[in-house]
Biotite code that builds the C-alpha atoms (Angstrom):
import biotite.structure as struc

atoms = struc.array([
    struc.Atom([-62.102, 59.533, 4.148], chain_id="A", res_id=1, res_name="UNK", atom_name="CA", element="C"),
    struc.Atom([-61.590, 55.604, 3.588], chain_id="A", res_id=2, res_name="UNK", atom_name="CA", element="C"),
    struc.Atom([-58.901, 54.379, 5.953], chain_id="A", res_id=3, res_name="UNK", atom_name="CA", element="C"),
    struc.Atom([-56.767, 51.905, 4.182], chain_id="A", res_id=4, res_name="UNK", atom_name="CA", element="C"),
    struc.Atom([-54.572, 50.800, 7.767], chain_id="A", res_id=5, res_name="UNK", atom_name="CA", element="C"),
    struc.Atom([-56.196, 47.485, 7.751], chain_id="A", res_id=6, res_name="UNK", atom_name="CA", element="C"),
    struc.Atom([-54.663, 45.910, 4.033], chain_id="A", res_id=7, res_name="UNK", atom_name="CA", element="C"),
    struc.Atom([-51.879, 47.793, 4.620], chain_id="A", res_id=8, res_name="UNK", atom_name="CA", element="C"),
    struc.Atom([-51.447, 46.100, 8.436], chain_id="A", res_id=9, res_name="UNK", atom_name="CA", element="C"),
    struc.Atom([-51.854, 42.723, 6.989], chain_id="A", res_id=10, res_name="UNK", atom_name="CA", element="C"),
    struc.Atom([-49.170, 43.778, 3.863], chain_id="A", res_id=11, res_name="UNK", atom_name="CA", element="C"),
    struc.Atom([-46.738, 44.141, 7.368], chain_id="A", res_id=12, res_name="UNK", atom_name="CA", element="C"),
    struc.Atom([-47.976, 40.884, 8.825], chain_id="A", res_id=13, res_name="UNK", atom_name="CA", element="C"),
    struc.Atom([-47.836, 38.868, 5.889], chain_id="A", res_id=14, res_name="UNK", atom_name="CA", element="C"),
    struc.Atom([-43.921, 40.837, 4.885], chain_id="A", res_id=15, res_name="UNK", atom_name="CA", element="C"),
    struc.Atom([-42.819, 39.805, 8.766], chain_id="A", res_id=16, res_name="UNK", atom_name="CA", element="C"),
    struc.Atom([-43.724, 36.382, 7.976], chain_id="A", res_id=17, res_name="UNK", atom_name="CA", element="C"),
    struc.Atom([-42.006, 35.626, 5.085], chain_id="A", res_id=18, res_name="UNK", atom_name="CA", element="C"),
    struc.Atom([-38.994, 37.960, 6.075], chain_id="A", res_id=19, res_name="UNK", atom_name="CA", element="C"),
    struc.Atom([-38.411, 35.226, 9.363], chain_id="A", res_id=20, res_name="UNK", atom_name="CA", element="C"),
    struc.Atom([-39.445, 31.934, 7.419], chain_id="A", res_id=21, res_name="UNK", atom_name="CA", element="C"),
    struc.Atom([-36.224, 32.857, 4.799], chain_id="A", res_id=22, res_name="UNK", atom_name="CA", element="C"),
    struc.Atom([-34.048, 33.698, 8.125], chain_id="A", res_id=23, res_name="UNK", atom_name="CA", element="C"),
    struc.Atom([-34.984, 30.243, 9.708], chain_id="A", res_id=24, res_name="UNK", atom_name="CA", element="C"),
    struc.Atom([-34.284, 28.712, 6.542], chain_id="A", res_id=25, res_name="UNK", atom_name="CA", element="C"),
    struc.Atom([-30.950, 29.994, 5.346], chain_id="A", res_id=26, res_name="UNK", atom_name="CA", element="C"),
    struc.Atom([-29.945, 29.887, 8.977], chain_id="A", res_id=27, res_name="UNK", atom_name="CA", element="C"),
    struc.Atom([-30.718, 25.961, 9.010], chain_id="A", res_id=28, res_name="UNK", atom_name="CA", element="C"),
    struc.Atom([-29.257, 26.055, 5.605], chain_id="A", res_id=29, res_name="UNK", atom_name="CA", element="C"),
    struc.Atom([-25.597, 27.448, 6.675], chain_id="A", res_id=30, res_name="UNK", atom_name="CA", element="C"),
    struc.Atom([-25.504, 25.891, 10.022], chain_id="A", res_id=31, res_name="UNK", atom_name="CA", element="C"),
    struc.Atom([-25.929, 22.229, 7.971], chain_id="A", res_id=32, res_name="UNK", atom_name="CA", element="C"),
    struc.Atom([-23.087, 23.442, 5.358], chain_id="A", res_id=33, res_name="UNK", atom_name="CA", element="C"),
    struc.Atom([-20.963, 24.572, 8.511], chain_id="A", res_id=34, res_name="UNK", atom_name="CA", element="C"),
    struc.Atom([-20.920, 21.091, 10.211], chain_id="A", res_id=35, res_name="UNK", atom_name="CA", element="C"),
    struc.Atom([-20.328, 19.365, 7.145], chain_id="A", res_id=36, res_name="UNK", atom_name="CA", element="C"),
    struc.Atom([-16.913, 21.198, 6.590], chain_id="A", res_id=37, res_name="UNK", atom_name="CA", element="C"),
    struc.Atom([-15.940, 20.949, 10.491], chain_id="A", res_id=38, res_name="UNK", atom_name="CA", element="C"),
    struc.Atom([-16.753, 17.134, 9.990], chain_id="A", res_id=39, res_name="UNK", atom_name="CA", element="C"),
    struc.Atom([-17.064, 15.824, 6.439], chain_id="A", res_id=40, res_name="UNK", atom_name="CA", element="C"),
    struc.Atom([-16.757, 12.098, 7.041], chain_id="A", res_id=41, res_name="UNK", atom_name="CA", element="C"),
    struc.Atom([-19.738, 12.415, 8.996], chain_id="A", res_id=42, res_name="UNK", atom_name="CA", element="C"),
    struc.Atom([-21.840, 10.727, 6.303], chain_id="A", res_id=43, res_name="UNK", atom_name="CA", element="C"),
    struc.Atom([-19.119, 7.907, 5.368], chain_id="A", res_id=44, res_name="UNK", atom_name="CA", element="C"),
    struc.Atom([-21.240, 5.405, 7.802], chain_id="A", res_id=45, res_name="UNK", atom_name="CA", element="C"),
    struc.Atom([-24.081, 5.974, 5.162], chain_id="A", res_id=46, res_name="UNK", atom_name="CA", element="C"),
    struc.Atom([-22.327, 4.923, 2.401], chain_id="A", res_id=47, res_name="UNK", atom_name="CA", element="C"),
    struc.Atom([-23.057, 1.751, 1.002], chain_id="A", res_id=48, res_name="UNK", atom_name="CA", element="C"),
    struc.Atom([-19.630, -0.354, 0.884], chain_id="A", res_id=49, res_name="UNK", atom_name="CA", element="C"),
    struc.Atom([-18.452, -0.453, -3.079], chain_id="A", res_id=50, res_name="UNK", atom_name="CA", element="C"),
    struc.Atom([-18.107, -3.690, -4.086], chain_id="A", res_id=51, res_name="UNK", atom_name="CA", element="C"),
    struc.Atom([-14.509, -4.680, -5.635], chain_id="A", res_id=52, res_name="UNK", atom_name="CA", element="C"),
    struc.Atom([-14.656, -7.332, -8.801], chain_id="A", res_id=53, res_name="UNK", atom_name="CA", element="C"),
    struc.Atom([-10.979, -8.206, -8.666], chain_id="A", res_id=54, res_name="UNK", atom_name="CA", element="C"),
    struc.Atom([-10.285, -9.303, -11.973], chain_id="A", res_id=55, res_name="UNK", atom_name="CA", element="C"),
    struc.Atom([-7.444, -9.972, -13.740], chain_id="A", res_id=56, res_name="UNK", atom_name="CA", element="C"),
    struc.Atom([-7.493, -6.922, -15.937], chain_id="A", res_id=57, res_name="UNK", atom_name="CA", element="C"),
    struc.Atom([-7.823, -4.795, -13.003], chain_id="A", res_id=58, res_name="UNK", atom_name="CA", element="C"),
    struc.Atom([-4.521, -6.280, -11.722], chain_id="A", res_id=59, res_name="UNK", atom_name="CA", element="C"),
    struc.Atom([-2.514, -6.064, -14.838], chain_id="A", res_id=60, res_name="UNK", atom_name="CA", element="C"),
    struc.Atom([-4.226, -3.469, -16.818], chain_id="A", res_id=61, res_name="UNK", atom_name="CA", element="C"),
    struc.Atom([-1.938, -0.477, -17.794], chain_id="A", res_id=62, res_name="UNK", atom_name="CA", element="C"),
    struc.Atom([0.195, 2.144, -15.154], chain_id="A", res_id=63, res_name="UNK", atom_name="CA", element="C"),
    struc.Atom([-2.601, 4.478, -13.865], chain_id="A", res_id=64, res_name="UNK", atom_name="CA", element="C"),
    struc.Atom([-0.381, 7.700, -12.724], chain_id="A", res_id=65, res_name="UNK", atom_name="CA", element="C"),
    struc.Atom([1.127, 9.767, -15.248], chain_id="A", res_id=66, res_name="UNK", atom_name="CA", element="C"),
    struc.Atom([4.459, 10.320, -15.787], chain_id="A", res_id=67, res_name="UNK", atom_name="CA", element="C"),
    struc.Atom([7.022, 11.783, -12.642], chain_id="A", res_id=68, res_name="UNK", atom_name="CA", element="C"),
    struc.Atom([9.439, 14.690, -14.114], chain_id="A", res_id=69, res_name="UNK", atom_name="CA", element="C"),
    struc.Atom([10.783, 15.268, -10.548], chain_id="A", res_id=70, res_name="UNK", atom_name="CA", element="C"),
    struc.Atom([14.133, 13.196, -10.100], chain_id="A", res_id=71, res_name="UNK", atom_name="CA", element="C"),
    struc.Atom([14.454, 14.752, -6.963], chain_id="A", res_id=72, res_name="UNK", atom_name="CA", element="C"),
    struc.Atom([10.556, 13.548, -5.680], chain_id="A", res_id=73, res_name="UNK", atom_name="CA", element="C"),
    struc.Atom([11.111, 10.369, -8.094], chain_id="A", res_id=74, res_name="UNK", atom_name="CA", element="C"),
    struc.Atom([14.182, 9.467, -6.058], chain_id="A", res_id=75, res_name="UNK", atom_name="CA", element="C"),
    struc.Atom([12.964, 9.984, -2.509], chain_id="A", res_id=76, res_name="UNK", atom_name="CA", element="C"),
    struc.Atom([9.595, 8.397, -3.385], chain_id="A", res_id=77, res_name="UNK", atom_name="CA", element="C"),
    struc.Atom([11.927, 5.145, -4.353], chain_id="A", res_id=78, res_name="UNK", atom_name="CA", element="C"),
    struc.Atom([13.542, 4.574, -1.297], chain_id="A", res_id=79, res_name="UNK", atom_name="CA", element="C"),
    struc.Atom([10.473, 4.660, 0.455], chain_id="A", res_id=80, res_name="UNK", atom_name="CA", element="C"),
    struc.Atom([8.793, 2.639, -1.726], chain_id="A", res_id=81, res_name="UNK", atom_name="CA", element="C"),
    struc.Atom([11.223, 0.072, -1.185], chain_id="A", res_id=82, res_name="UNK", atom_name="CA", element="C"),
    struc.Atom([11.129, 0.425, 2.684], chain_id="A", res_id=83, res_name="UNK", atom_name="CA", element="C"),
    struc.Atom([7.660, -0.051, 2.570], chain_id="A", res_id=84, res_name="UNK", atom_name="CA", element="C"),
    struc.Atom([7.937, -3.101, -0.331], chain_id="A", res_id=85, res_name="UNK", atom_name="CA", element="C"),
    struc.Atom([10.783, -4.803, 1.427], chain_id="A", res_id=86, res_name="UNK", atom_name="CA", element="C"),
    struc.Atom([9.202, -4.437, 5.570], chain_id="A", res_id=87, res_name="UNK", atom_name="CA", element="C"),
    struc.Atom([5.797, -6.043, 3.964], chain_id="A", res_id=88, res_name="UNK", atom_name="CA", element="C"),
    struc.Atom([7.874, -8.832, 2.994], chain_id="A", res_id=89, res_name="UNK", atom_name="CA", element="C"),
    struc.Atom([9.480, -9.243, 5.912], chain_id="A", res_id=90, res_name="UNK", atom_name="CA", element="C"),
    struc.Atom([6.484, -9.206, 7.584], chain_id="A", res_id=91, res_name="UNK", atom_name="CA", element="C"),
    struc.Atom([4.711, -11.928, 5.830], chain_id="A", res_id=92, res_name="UNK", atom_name="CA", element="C"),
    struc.Atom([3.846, -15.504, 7.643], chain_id="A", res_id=93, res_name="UNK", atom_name="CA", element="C"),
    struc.Atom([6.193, -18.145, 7.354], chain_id="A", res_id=94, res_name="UNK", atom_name="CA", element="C"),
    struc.Atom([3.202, -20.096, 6.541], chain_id="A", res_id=95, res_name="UNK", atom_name="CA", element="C"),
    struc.Atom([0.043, -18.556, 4.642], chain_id="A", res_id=96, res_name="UNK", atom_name="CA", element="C"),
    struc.Atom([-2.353, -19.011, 4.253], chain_id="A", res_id=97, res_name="UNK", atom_name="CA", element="C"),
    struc.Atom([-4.117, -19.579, 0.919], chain_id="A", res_id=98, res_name="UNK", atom_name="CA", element="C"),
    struc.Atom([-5.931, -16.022, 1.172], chain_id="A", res_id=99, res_name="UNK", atom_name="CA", element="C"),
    struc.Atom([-2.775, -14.860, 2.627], chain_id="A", res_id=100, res_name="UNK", atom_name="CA", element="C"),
    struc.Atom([-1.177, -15.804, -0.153], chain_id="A", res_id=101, res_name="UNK", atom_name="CA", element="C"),
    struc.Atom([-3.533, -14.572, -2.717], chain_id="A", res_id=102, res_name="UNK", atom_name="CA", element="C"),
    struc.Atom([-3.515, -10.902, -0.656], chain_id="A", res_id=103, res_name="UNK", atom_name="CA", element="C"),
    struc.Atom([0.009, -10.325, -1.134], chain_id="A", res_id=104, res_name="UNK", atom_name="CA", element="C"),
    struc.Atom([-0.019, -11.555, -4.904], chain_id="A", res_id=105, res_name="UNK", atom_name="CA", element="C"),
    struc.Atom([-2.579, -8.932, -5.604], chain_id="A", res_id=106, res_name="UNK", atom_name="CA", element="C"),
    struc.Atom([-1.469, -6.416, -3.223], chain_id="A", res_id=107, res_name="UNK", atom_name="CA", element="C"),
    struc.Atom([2.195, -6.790, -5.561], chain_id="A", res_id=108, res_name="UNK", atom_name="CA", element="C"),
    struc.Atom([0.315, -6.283, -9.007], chain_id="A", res_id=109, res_name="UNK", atom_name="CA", element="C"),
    struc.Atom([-1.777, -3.214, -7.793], chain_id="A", res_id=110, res_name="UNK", atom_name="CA", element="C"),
    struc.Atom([1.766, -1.689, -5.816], chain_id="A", res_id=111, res_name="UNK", atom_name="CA", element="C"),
    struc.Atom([2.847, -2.226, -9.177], chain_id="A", res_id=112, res_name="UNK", atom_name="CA", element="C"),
    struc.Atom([0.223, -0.759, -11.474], chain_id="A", res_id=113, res_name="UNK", atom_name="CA", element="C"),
    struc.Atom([-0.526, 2.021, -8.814], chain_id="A", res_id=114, res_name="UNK", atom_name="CA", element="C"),
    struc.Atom([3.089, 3.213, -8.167], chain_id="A", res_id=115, res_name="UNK", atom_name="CA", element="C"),
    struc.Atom([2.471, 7.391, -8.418], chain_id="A", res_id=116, res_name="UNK", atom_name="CA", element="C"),
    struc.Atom([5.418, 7.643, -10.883], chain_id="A", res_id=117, res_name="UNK", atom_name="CA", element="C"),
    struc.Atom([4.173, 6.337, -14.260], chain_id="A", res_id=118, res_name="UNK", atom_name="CA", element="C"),
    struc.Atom([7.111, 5.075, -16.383], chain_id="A", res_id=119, res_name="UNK", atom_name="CA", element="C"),
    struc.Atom([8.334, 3.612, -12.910], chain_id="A", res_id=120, res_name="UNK", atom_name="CA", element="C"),
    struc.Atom([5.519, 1.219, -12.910], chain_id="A", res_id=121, res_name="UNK", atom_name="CA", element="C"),
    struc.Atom([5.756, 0.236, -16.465], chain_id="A", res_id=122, res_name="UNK", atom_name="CA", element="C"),
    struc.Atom([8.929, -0.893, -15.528], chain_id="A", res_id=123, res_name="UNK", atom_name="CA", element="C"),
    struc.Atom([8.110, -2.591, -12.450], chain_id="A", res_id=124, res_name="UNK", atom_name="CA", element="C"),
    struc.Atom([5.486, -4.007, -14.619], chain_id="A", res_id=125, res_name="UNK", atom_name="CA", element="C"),
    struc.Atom([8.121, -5.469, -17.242], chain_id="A", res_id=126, res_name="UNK", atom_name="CA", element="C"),
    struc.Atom([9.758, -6.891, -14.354], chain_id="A", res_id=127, res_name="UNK", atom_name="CA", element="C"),
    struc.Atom([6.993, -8.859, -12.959], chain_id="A", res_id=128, res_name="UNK", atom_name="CA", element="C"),
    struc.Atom([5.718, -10.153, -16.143], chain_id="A", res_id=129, res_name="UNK", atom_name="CA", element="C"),
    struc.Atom([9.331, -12.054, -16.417], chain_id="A", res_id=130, res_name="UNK", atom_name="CA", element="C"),
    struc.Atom([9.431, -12.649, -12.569], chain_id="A", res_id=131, res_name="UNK", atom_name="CA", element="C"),
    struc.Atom([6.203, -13.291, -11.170], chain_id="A", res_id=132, res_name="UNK", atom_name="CA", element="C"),
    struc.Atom([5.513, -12.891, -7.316], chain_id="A", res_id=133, res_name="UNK", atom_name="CA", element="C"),
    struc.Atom([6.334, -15.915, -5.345], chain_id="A", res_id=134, res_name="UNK", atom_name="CA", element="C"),
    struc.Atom([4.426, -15.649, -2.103], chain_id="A", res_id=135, res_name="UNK", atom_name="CA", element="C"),
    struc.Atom([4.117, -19.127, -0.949], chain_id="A", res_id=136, res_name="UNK", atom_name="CA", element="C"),
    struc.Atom([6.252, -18.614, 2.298], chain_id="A", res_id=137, res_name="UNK", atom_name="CA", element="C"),
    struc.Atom([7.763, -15.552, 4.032], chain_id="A", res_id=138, res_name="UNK", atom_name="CA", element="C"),
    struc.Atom([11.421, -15.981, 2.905], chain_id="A", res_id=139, res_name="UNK", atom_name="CA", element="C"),
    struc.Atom([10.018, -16.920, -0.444], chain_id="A", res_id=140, res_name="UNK", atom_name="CA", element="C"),
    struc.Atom([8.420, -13.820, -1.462], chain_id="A", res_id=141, res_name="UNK", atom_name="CA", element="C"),
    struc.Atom([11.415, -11.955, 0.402], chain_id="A", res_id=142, res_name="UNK", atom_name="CA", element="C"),
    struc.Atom([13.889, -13.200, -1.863], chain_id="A", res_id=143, res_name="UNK", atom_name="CA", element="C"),
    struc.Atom([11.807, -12.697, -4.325], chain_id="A", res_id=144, res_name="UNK", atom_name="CA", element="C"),
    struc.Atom([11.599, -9.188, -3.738], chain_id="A", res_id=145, res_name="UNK", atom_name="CA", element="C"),
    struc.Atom([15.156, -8.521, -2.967], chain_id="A", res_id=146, res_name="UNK", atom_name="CA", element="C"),
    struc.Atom([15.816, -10.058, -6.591], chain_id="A", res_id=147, res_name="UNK", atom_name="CA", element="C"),
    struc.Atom([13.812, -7.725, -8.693], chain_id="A", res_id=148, res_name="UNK", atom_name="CA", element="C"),
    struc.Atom([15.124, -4.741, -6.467], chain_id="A", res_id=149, res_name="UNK", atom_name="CA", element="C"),
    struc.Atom([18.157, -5.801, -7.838], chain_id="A", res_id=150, res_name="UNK", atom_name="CA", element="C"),
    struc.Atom([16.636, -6.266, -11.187], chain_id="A", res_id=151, res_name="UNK", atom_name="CA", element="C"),
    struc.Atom([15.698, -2.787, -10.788], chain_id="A", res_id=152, res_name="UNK", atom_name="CA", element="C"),
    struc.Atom([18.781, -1.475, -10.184], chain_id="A", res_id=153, res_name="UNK", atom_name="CA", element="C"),
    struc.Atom([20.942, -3.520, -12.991], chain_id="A", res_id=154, res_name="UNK", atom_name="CA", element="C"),
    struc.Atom([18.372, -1.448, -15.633], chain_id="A", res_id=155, res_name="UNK", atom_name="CA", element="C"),
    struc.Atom([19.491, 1.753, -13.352], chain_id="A", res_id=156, res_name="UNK", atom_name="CA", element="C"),
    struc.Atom([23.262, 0.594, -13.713], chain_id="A", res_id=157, res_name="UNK", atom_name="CA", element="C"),
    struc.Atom([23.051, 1.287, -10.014], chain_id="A", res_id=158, res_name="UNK", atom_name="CA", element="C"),
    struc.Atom([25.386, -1.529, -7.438], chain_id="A", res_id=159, res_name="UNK", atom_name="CA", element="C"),
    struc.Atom([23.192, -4.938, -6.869], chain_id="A", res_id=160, res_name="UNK", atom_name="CA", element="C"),
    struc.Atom([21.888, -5.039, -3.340], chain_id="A", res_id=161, res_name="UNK", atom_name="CA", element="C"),
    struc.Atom([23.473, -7.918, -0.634], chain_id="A", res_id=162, res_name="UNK", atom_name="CA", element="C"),
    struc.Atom([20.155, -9.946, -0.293], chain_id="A", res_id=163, res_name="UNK", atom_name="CA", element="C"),
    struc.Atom([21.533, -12.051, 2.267], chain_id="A", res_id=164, res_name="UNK", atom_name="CA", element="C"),
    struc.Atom([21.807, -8.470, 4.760], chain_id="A", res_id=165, res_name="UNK", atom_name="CA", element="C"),
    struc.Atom([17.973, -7.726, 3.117], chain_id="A", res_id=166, res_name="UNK", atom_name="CA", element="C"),
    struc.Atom([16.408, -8.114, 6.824], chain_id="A", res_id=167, res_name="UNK", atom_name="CA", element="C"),
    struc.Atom([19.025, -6.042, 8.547], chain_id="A", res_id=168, res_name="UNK", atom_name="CA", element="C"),
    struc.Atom([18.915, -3.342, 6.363], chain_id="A", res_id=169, res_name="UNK", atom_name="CA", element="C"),
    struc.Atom([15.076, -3.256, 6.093], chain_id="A", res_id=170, res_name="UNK", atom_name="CA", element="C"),
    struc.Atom([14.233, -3.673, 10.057], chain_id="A", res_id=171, res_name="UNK", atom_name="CA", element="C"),
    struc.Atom([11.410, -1.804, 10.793], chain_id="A", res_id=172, res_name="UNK", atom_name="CA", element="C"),
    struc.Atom([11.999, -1.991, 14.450], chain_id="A", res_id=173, res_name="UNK", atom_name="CA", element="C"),
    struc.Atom([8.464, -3.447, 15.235], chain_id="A", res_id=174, res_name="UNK", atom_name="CA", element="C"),
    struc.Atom([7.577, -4.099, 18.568], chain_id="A", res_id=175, res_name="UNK", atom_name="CA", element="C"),
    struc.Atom([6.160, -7.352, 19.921], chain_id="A", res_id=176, res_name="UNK", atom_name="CA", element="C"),
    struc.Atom([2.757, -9.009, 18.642], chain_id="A", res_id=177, res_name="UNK", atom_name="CA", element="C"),
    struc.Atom([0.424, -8.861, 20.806], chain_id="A", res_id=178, res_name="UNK", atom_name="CA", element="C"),
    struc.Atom([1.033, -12.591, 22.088], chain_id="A", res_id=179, res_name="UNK", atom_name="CA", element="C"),
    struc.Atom([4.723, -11.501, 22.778], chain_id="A", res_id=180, res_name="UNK", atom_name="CA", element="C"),
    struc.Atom([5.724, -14.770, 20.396], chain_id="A", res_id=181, res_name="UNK", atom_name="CA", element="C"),
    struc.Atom([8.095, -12.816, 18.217], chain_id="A", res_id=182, res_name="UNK", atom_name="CA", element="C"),
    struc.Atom([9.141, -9.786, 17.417], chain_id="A", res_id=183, res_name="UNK", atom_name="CA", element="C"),
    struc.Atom([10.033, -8.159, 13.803], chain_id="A", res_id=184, res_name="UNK", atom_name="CA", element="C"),
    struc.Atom([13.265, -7.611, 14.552], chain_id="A", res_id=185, res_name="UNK", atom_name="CA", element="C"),
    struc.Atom([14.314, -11.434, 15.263], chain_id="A", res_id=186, res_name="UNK", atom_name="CA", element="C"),
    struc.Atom([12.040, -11.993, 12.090], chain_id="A", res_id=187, res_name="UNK", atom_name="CA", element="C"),
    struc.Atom([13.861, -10.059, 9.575], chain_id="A", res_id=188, res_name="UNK", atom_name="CA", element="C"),
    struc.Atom([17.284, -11.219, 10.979], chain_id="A", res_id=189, res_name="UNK", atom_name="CA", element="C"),
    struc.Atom([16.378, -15.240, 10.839], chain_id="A", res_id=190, res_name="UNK", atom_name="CA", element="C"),
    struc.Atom([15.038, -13.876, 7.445], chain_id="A", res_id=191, res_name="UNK", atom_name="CA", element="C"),
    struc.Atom([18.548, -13.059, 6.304], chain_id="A", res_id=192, res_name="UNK", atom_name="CA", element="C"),
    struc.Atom([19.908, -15.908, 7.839], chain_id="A", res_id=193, res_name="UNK", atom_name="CA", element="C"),
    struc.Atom([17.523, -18.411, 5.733], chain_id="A", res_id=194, res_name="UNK", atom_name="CA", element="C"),
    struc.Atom([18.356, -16.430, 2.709], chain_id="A", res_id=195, res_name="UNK", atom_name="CA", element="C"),
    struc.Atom([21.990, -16.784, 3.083], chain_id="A", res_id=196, res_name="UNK", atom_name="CA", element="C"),
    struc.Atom([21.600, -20.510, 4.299], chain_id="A", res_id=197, res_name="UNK", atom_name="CA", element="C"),
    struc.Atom([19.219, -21.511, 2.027], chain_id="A", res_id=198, res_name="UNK", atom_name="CA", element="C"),
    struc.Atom([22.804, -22.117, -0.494], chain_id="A", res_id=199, res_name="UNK", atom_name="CA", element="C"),
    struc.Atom([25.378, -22.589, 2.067], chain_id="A", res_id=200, res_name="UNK", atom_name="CA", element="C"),
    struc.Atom([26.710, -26.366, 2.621], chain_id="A", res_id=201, res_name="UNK", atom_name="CA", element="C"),
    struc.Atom([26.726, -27.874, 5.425], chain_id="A", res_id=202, res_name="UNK", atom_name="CA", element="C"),
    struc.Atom([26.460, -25.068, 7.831], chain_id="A", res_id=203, res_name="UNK", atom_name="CA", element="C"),
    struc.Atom([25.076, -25.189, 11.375], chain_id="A", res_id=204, res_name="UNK", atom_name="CA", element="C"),
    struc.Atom([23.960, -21.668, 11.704], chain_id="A", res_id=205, res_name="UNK", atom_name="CA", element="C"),
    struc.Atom([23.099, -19.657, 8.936], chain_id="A", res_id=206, res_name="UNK", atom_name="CA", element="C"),
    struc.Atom([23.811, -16.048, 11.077], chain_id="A", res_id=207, res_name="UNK", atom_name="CA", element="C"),
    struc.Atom([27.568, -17.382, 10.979], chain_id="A", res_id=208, res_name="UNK", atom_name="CA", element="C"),
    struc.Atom([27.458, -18.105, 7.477], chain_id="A", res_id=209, res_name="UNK", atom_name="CA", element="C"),
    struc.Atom([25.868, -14.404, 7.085], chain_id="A", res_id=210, res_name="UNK", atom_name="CA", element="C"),
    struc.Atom([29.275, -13.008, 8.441], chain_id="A", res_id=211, res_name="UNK", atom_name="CA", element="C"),
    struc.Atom([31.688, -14.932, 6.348], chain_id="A", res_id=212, res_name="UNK", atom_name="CA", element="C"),
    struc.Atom([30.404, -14.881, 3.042], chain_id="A", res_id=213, res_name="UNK", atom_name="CA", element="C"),
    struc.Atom([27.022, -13.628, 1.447], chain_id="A", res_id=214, res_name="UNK", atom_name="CA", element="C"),
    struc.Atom([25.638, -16.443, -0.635], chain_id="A", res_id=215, res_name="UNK", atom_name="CA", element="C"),
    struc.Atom([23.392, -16.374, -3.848], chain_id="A", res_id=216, res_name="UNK", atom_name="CA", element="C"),
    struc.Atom([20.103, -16.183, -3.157], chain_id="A", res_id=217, res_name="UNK", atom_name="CA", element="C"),
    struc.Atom([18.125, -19.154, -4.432], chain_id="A", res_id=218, res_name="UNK", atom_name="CA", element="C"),
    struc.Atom([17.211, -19.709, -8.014], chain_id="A", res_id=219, res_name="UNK", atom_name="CA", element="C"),
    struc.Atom([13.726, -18.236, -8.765], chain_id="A", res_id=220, res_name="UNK", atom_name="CA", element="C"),
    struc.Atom([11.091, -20.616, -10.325], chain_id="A", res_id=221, res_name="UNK", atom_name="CA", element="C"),
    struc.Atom([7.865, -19.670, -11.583], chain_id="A", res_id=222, res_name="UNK", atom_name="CA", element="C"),
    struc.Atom([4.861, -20.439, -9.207], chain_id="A", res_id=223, res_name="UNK", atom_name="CA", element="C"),
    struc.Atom([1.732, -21.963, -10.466], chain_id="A", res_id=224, res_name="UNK", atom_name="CA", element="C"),
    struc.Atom([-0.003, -19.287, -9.132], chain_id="A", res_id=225, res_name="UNK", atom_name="CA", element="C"),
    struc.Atom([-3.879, -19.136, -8.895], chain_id="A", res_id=226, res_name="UNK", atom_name="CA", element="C"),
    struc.Atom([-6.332, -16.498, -7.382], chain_id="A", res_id=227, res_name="UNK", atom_name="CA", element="C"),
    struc.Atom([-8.070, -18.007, -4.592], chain_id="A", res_id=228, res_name="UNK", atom_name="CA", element="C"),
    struc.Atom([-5.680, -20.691, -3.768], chain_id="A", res_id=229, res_name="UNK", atom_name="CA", element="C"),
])
């Protein structure tokens, strides 16, 4: 009788083999798809860094997000909005520089074109294009901003915002730079205080002035504005 143990031993041998190669390698294969859900910004370091080509187009091309049906999210995503548009402002040197400068210019156009609520930032777009940022100085650009609010709000038949109480209402409560210089608070209340004195006559200090009468805030003009400088 022919004894057929030996192919059939190395049929085992060879079945064993393969059997723990596929273990070891959908073992290795879940362990790697494990860790990259625990931690999936473990590759960002790898990623080479995209490279931005500001042009103008991108700034002023067309509202990105669709339209916002909520009035309830719309609402509550404009106050914040305007928090956040208002305490940048207020934030802003006194004196930029020319990057500086050209930062906050773009960072108004994309706030603009970005703004998640789509017929919102077709507005805010109309706005702009008939009163361009002015960023050449900290009070500057929060005038500026504080004047299409209320441009804003005339469209909304809603009540035109004080600008000359713009830093008190908007105080972030900030804490110190690191230097211990100045503080945001005493910034966005000398920020009112230029806005209101920037039309009063004659006065010594414009914080008085704040408290007896809110003046106009200063006539807009146009800036020659260029990217870059």
């Amino acid at each position: 009788m022919v004894s057929h143990s030996g192919p059939n031993r190395r049929f085992l041998i060879l079945y064993l083999i393969v059997a723990g190669l596929l273990t070891v390698y959908f073992v290795l294969t879940f362990r790697r798809q494990a860790e990259g859900v625990r931690h999936p910004l473990n590759d960002v370091g790898n990623v080479p860094a995209h490279h931005v080509d500001m042009q103008d187009s991108t700034l002023t091309g067309h509202a990105i997000a669709p339209k916002l049906g909520n009035e309830t999210v719309k609402a509550e995503l404009g106050r914040a909005a305007w928090k956040l548009f208002h305490t940048t402002m207020a934030r802003f040197p006194e004196k930029p520089s020319a990057d500086e400068k050209n930062a906050l210019h773009s960072y108004i156009l994309l706030f603009a074109r970005l703004y998640p609520c789509g017929e919102c930032a077709h507005h805010f777009q109309t706005i702009l294009n008939k009163y361009p940022p002015q960023v050449t100085s900290r009070n500057t650009a929060a005038g500026w901003a504080c004047h299409v609010h209320n441009e804003v709000n005339k469209s909304l038949d809603k009540e035109e915002f004080d600008c000359s109480k713009i830093g008190d209402f908007y105080d972030c409560g900030c804490a110190d730079d690191e230097t211990g210089s100045t503080d945001n608070k005493s910034n966005t209340r000398t920020l009112s205080d230029d806005l209101v004195s920037s039309k009063s006559n004659g006065a010594k200090e414009a914080g008085v002035k704040a408290k007896k009468a809110a003046a106009p805030l200063p006539q807009l003009e146009k800036e020659d504005f260029q990217r870059g400088g």
